[in-house]
Biopython code that builds the backbone (N, CA, C, O; Angstrom):
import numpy as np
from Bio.PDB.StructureBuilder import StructureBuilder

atoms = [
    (1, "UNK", "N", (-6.727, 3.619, -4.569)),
    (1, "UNK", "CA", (-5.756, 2.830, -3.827)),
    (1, "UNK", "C", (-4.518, 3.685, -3.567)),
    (1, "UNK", "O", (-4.009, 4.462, -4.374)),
    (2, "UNK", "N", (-4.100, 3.423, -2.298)),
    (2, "UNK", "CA", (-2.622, 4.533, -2.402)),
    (2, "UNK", "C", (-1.261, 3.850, -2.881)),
    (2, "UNK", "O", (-0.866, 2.702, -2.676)),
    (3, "UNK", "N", (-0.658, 4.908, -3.585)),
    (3, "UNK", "CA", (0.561, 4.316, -3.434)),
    (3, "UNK", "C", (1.874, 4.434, -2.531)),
    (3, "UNK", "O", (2.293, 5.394, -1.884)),
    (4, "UNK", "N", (2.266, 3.449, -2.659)),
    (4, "UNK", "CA", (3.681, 3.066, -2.033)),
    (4, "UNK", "C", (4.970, 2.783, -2.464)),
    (4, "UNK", "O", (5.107, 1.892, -3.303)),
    (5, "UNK", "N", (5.860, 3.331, -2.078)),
    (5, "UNK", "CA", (6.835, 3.653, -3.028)),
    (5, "UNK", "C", (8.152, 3.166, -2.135)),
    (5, "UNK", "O", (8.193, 4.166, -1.418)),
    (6, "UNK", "N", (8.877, 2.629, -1.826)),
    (6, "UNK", "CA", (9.680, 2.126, -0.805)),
    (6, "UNK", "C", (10.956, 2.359, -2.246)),
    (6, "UNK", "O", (10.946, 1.924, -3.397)),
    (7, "UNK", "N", (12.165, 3.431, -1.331)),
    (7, "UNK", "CA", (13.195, 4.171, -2.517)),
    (7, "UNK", "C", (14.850, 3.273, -1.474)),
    (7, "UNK", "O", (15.408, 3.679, -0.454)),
    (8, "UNK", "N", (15.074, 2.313, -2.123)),
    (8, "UNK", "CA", (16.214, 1.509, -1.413)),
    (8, "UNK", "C", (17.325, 1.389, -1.480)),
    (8, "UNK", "O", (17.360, 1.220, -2.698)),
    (9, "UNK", "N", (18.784, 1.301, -1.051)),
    (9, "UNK", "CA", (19.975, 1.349, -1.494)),
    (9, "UNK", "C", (20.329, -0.373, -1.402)),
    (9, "UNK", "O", (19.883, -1.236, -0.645)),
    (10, "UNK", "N", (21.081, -0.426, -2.243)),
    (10, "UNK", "CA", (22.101, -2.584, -2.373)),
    (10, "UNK", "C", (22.350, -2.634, -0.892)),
    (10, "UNK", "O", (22.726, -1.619, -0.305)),
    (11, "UNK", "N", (22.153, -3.790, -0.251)),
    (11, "UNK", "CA", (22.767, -4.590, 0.840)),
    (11, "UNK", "C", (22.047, -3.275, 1.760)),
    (11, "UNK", "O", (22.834, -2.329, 1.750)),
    (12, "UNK", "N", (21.266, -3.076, 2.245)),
    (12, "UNK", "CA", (20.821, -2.120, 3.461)),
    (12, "UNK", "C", (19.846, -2.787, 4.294)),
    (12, "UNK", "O", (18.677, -3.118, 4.095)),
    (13, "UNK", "N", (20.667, -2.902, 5.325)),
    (13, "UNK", "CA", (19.496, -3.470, 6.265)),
    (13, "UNK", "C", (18.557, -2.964, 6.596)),
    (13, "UNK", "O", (17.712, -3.848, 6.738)),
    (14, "UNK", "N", (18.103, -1.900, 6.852)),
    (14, "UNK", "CA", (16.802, -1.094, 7.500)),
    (14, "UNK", "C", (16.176, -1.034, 6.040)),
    (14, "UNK", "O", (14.979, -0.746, 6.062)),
    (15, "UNK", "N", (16.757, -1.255, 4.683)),
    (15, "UNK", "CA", (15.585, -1.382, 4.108)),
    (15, "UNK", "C", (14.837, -3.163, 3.585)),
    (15, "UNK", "O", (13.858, -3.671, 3.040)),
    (16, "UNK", "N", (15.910, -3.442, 4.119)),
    (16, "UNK", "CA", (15.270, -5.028, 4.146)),
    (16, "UNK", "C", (14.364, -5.185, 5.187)),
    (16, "UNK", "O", (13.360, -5.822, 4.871)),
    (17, "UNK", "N", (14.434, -4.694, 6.626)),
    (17, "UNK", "CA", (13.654, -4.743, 7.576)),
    (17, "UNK", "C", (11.972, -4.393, 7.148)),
    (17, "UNK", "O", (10.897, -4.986, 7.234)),
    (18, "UNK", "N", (12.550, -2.825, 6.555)),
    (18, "UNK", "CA", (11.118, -2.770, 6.192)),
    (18, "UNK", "C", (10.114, -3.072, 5.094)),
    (18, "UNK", "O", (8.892, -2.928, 5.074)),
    (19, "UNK", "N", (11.310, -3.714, 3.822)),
    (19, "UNK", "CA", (10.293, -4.834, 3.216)),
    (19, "UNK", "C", (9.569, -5.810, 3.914)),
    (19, "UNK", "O", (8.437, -6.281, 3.806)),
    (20, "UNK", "N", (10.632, -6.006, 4.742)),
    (20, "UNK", "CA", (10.030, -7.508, 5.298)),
    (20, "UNK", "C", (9.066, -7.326, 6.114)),
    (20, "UNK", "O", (8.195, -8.183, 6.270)),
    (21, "UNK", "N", (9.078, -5.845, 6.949)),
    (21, "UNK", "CA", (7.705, -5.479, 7.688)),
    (21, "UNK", "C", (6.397, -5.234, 6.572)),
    (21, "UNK", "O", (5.305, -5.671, 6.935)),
    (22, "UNK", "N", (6.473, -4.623, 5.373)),
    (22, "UNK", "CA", (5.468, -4.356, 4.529)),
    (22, "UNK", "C", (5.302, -5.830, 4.202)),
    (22, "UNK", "O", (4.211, -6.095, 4.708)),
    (23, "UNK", "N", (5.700, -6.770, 3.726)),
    (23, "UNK", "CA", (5.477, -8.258, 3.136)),
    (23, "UNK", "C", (4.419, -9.051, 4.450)),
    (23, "UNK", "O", (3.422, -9.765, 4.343)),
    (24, "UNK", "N", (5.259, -8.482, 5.803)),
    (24, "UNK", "CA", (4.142, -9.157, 6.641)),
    (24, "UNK", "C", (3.156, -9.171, 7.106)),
    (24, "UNK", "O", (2.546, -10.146, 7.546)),
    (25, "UNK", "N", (2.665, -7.432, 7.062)),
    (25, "UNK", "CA", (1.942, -6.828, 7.237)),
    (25, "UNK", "C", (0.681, -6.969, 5.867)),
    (25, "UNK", "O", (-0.512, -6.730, 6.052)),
    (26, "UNK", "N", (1.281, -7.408, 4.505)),
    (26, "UNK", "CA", (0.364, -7.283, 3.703)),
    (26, "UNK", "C", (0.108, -5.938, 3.090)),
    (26, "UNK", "O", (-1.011, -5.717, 2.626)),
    (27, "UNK", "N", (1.124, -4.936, 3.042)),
    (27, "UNK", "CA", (1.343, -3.815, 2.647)),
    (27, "UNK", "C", (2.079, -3.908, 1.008)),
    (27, "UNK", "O", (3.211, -4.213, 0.632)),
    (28, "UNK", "N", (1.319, -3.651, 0.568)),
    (28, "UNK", "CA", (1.814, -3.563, -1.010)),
    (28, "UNK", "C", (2.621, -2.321, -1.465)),
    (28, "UNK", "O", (2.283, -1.138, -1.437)),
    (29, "UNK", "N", (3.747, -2.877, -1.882)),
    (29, "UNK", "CA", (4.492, -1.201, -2.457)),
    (29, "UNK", "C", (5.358, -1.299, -3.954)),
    (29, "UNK", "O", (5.292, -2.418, -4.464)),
    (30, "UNK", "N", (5.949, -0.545, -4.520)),
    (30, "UNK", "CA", (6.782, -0.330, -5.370)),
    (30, "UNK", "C", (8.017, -0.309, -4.946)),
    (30, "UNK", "O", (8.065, 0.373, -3.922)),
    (31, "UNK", "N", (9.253, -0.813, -5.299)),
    (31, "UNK", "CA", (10.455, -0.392, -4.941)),
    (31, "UNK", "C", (11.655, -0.197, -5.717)),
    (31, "UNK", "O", (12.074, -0.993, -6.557)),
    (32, "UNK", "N", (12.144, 0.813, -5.422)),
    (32, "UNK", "CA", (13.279, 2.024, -6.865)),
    (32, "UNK", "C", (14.561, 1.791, -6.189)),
    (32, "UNK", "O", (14.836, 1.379, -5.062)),
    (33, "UNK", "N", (15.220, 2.142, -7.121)),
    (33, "UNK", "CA", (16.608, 1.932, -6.018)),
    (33, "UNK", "C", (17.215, 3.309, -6.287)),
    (33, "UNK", "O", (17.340, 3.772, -7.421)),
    (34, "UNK", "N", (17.607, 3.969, -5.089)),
    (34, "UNK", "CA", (18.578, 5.069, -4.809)),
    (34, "UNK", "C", (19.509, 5.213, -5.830)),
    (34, "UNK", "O", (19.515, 6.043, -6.739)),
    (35, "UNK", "N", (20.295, 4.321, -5.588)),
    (35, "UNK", "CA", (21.619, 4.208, -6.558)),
    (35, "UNK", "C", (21.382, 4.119, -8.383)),
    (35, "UNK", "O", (22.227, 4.587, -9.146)),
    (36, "UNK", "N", (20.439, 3.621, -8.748)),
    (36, "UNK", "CA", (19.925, 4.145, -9.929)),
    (36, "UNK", "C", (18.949, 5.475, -10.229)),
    (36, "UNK", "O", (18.283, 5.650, -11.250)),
    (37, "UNK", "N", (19.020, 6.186, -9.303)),
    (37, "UNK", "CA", (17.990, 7.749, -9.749)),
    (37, "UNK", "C", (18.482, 8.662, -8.714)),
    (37, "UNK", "O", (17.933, 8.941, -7.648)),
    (38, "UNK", "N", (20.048, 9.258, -9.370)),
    (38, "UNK", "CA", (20.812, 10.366, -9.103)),
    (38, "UNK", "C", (19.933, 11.930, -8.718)),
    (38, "UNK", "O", (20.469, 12.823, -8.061)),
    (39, "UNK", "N", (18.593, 12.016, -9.241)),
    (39, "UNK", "CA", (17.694, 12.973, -9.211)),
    (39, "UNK", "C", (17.004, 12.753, -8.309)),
    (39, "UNK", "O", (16.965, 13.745, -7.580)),
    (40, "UNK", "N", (16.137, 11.584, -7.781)),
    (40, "UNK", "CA", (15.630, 11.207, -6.407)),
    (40, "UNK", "C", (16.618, 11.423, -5.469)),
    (40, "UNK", "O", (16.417, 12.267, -4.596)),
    (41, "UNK", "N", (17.498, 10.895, -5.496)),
    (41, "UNK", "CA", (18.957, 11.278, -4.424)),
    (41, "UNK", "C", (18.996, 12.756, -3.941)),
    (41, "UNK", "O", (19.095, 12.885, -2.721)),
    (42, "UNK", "N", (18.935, 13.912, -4.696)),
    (42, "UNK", "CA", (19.676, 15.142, -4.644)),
    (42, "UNK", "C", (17.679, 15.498, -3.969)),
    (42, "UNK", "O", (17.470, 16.007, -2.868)),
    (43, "UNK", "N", (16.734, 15.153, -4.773)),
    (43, "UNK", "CA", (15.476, 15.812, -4.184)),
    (43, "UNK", "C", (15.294, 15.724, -2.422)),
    (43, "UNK", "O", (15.092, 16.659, -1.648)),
    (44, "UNK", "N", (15.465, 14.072, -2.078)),
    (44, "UNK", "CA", (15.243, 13.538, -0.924)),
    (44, "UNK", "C", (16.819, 14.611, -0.146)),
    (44, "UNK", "O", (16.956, 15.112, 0.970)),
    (45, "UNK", "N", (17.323, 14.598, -0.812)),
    (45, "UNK", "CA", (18.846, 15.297, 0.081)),
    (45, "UNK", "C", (17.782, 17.274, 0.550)),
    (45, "UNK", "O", (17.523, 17.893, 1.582)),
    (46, "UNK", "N", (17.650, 17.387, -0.281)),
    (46, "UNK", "CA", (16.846, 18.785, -0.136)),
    (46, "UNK", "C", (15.553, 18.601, 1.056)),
    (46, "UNK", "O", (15.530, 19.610, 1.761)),
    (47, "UNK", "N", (14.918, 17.999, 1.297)),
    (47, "UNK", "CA", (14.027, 17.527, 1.855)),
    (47, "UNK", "C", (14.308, 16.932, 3.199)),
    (47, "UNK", "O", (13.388, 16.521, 3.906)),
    (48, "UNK", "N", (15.797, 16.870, 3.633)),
    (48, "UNK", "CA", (16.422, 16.460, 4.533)),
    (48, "UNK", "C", (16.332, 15.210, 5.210)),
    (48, "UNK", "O", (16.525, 14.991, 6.406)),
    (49, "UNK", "N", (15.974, 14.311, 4.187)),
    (49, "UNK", "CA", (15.987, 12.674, 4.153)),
    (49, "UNK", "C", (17.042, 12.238, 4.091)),
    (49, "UNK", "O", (17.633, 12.467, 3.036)),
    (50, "UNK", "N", (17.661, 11.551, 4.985)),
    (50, "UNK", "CA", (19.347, 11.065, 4.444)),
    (50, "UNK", "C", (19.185, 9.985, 4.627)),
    (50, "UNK", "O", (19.245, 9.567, 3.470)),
    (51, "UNK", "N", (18.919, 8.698, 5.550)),
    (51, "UNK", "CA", (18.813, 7.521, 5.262)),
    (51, "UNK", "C", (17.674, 6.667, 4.755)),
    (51, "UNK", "O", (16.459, 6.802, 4.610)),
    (52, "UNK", "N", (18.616, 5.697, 4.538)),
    (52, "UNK", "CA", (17.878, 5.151, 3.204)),
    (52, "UNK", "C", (16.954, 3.912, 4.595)),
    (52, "UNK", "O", (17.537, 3.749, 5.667)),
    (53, "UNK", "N", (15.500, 3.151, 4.331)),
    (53, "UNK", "CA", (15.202, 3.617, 3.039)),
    (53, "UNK", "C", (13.958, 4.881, 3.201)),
    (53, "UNK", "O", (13.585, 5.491, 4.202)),
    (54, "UNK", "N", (13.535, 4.963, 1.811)),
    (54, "UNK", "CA", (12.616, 6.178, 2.239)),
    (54, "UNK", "C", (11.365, 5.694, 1.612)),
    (54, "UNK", "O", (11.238, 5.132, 0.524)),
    (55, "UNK", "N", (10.681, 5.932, 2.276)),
    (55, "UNK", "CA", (8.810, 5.611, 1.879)),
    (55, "UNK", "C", (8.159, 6.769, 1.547)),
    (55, "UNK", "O", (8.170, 7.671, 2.385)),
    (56, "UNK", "N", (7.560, 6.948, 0.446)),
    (56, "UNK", "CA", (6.424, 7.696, 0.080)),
    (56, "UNK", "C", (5.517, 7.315, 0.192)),
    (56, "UNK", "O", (5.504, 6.355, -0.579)),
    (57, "UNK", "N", (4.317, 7.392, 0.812)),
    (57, "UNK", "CA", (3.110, 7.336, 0.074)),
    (57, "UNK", "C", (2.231, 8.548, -0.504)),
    (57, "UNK", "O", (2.867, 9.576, -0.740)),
    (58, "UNK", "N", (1.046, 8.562, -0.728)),
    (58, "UNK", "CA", (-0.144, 9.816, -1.497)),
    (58, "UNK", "C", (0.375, 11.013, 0.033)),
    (58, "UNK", "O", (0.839, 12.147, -0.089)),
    (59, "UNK", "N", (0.274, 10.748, 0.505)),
    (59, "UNK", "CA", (0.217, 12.267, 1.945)),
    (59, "UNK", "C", (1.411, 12.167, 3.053)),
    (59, "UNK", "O", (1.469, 13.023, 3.936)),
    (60, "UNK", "N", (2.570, 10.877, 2.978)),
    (60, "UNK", "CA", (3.592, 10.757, 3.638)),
    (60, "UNK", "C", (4.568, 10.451, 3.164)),
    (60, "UNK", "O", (4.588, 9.628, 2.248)),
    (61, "UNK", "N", (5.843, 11.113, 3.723)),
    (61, "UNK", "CA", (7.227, 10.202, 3.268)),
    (61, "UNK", "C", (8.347, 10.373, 4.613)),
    (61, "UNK", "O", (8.284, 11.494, 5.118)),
    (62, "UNK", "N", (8.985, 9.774, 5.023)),
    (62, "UNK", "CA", (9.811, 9.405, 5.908)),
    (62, "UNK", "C", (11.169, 8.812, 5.461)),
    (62, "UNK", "O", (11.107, 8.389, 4.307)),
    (63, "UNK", "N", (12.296, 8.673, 6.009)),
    (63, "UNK", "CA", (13.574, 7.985, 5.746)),
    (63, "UNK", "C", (14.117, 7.076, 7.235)),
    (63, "UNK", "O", (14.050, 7.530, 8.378)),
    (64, "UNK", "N", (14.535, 6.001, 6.932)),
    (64, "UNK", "CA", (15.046, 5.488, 8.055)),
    (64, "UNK", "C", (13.598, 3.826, 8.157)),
    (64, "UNK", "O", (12.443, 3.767, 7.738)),
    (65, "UNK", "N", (14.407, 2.858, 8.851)),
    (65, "UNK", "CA", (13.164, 1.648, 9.519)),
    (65, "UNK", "C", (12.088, 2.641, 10.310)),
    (65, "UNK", "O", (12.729, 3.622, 10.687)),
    (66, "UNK", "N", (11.094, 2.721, 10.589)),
    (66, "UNK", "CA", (10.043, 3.315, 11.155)),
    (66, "UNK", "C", (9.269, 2.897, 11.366)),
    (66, "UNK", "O", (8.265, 3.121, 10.690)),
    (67, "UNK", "N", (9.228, 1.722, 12.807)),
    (67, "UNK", "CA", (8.400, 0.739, 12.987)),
    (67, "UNK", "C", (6.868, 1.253, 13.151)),
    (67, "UNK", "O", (5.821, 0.834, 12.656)),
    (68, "UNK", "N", (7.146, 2.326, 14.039)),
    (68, "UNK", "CA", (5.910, 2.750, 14.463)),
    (68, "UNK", "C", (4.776, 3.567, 13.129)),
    (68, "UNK", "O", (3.558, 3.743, 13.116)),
    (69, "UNK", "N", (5.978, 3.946, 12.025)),
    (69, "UNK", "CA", (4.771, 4.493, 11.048)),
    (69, "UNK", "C", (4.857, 3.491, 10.250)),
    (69, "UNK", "O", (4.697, 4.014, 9.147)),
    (70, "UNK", "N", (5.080, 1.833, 10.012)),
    (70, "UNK", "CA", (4.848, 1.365, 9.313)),
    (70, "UNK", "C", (3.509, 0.438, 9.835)),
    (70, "UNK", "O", (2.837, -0.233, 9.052)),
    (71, "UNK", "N", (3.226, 0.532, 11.425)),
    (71, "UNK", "CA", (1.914, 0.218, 11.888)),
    (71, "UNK", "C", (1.189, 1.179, 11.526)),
    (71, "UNK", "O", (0.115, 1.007, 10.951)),
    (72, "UNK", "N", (1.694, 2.366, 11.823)),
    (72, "UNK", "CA", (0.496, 3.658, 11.535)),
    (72, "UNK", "C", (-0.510, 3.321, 9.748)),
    (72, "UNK", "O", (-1.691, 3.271, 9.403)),
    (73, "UNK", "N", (0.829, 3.171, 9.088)),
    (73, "UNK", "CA", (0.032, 2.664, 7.783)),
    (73, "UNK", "C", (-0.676, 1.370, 7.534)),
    (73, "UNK", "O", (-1.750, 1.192, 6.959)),
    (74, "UNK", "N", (0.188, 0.441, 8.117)),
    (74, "UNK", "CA", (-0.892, -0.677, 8.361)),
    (74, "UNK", "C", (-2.738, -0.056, 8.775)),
    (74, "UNK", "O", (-3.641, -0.166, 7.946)),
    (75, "UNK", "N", (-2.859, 0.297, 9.580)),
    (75, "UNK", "CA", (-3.726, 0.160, 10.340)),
    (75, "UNK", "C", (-4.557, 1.190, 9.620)),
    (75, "UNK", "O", (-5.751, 0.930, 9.765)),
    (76, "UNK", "N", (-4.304, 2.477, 8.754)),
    (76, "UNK", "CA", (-4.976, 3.081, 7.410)),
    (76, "UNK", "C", (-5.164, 1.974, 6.610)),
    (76, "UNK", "O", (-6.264, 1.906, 6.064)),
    (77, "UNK", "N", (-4.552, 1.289, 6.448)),
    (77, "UNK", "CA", (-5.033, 0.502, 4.962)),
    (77, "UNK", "C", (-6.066, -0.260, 5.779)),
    (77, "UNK", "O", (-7.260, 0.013, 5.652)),
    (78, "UNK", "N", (-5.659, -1.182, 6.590)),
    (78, "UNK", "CA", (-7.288, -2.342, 6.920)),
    (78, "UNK", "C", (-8.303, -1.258, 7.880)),
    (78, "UNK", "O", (-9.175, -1.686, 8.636)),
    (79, "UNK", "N", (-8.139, -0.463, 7.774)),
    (79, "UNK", "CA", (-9.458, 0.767, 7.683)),
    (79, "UNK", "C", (-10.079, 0.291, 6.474)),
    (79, "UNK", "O", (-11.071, -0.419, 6.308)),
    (80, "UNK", "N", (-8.908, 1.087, 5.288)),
    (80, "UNK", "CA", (-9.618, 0.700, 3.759)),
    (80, "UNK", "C", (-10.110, 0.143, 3.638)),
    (80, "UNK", "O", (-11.321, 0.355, 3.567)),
    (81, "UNK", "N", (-9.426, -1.351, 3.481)),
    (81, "UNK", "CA", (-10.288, -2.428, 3.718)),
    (81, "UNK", "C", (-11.222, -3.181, 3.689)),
    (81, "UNK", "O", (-11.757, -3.993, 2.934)),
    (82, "UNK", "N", (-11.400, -2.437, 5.404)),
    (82, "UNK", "CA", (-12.606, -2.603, 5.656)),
    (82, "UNK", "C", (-14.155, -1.900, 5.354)),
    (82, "UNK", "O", (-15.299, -2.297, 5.576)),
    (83, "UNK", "N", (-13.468, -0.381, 4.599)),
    (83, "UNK", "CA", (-14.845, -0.171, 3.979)),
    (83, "UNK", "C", (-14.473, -0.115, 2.392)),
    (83, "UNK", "O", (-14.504, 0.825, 1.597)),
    (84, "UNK", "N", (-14.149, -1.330, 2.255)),
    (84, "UNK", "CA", (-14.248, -2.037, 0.782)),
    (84, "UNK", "C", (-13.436, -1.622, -0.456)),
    (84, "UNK", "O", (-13.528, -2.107, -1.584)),
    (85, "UNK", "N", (-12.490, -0.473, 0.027)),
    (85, "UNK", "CA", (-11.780, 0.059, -0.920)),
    (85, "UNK", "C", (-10.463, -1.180, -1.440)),
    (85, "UNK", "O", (-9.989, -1.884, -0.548)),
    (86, "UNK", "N", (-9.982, -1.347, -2.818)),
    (86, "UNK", "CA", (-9.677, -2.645, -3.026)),
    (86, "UNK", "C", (-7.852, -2.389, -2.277)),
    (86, "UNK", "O", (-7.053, -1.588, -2.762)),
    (87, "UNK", "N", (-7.670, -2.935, -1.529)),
    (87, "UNK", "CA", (-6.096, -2.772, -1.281)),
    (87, "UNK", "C", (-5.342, -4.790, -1.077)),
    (87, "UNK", "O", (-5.546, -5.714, -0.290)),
    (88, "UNK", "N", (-4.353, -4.538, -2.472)),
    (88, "UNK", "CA", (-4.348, -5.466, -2.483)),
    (88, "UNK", "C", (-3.422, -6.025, -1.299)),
    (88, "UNK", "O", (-2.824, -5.203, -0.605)),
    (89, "UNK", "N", (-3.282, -7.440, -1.041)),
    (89, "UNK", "CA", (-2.140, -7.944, -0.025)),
    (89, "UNK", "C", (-0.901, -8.210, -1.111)),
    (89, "UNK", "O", (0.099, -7.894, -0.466)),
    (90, "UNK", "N", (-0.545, -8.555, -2.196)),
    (90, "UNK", "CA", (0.546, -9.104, -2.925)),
    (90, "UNK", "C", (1.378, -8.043, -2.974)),
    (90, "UNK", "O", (0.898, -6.942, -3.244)),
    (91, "UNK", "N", (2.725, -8.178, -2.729)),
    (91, "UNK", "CA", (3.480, -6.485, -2.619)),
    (91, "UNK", "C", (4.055, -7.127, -4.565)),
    (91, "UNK", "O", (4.380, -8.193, -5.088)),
    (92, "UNK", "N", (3.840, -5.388, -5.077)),
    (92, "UNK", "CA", (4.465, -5.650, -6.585)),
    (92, "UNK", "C", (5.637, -4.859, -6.351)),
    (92, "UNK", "O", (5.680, -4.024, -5.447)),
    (93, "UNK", "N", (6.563, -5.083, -7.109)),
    (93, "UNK", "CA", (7.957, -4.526, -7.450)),
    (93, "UNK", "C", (7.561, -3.733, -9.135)),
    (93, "UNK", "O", (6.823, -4.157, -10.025)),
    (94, "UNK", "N", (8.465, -2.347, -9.069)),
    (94, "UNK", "CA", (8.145, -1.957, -10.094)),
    (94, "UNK", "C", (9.693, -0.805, -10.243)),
    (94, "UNK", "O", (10.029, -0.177, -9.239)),
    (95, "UNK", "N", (10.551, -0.645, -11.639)),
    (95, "UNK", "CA", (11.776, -0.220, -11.297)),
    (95, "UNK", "C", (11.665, 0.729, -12.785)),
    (95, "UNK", "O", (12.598, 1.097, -13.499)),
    (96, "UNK", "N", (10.486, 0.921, -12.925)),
    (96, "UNK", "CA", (10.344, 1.557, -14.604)),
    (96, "UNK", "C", (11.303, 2.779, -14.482)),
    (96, "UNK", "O", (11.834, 2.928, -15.582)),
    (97, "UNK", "N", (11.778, 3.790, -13.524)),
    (97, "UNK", "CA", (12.366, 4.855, -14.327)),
    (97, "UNK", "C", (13.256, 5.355, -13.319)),
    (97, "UNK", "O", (13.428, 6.448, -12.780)),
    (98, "UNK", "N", (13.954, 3.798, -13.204)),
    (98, "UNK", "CA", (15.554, 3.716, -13.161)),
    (98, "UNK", "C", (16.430, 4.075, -14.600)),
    (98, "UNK", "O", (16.172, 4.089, -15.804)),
    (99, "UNK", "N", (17.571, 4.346, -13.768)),
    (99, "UNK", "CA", (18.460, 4.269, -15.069)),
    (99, "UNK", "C", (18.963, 2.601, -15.269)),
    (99, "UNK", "O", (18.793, 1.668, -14.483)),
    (100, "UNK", "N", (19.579, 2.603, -16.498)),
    (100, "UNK", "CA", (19.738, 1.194, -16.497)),
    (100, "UNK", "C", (21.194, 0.941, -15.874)),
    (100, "UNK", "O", (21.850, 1.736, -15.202)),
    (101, "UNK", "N", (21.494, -0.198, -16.215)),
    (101, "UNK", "CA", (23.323, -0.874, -15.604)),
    (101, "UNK", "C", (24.110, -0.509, -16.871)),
    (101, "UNK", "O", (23.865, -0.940, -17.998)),
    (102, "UNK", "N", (25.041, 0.305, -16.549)),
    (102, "UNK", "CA", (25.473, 0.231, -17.956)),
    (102, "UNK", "C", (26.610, -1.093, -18.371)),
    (102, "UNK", "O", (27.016, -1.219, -19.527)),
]
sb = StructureBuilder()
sb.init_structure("model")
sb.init_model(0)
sb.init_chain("A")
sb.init_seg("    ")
for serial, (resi, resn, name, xyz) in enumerate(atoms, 1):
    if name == "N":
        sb.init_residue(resn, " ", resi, " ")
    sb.init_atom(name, np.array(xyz, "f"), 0.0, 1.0, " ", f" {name:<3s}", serial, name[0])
structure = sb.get_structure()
């Protein structure tokens, strides 16, 4: 199954957009927040990613809403799918290696 990694900053619209495009689409992902992983920050800065938010998956990553590659991935996964590989529809949230609030 691939993963998905959606890396977000507080109050950002383009990354609410594109939850809300992965939620409708049935695209399952993980999501970290910027502002808690000072080390993701400085990597993605090297990599010349500057807005937020940024998507990884197994063979892509991008920064910014990206309507058109969030169909592009749609349309890989119900490939999957369709030849039976398990991809689930429920999007999970997962924030394991944030720093905490102090």
């Amino acid at each position: 199954m691939m993963k998905i990694t959606l890396w977000e900053k507080p109050n950002c619209v383009q990354c609410m957009q594109t939850k809300r495009e992965f939620d409708k689409r049935g695209i399952i992902y993980q999501v970290k927040r910027l502002d808690r992983s000072p080390k993701a920050v400085e990597r993605f800065l090297e990599m010349g990613l500057m807005a937020a938010p940024i998507v990884e998956t197994d063979k892509k990553r991008w920064s910014g809403f990206r309507l058109e590659k969030i169909k592009s991935l749609e349309s890989h996964l119900k490939h999957d799918r369709m030849r039976g590989i398990n991809v689930p529809l429920e999007p999970m949230v997962q924030v394991a290696d944030e720093v905490e609030d102090e």
